[in-house]
C-alpha positions, 0 to 999 in steps of 0.5 A: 506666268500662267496669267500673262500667257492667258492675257496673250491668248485672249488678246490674240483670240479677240484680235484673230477674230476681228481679222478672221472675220473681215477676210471671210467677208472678203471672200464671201463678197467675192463668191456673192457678187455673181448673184447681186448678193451681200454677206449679210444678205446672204446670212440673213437667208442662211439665218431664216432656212436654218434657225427656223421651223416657221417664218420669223419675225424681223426681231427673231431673225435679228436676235439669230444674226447678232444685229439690230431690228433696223439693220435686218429691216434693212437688209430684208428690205434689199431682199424682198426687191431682189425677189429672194424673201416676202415681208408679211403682216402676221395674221394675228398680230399687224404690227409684226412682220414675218419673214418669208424666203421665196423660191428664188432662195432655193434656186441660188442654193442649189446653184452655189451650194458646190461653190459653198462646199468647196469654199467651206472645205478651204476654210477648214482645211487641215483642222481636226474634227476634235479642234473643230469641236473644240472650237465650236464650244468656244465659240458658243461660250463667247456667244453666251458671254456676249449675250450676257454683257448685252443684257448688262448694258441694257 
């Protein structure tokens, strides 16, 4: 019994995420369409002032979205002409390009960060911090076991 109730579990986990993810897109697309801005715009900024200590590289900043080199490429590329990031040449090495957010990104973050507050707030609304903690390691092993799998299957 134990094996089936697991199966349920999973099938309803992976499925949840799927739906849980395309209507968080949703919303976010909503809140985003003010500042001419897509979610994957938008993650790719909150990728590149939180994961780093330095201006990225497109590969680094691809590895931290969970997403190809061409699509971050793509999506930077949106970025620069919207003035919200810069593509530099690494001084070092010409064949790798960095990732520099500009002042414009700091502007909108103040200006939706009450925005974000309060939508964050919905999102996890009546959910403990002990089911927040759980949740997260959960996730981070789902990442880990995804990155696992991609290794496989290269």
């Amino acid at each position: 019994m134990d094996h089936i109730d697991s199966m349920t579990d999973q099938k309803f986990i992976f499925g949840s995420i799927q739906v849980v993810a395309n209507q968080m897109t949703t919303q976010l697309e909503r809140e985003l369409r003010e500042y001419n801005l897509t979610t994957k715009q938008w993650l790719l900024t909150i990728v590149v002032a939180n994961t780093f200590d330095h201006n990225p590289t497109i590969k680094e900043v691809a590895k931290g979205m969970g997403s190809s080199h061409q699509n971050v490429k793509q999506v930077a590329l949106k970025l620069e002409q919207k003035g919200f990031i810069v593509m530099e040449k690494d001084p070092q090495d010409a064949r790798i390009t960095r990732i520099k957010l500009t002042d414009a990104v700091d502007s909108f973050g103040n200006e939706s960060q009450a925005k974000a507050v309060i939508f964050t707030e919905k999102l996890f609304n009546g959910i403990s911090a002990e089911e927040l903690a759980i949740t997260r390691s959960t996730l981070a092993m789902i990442l880990t076991n995804l990155e696992k799998m991609d290794q496989e299957s290269r």
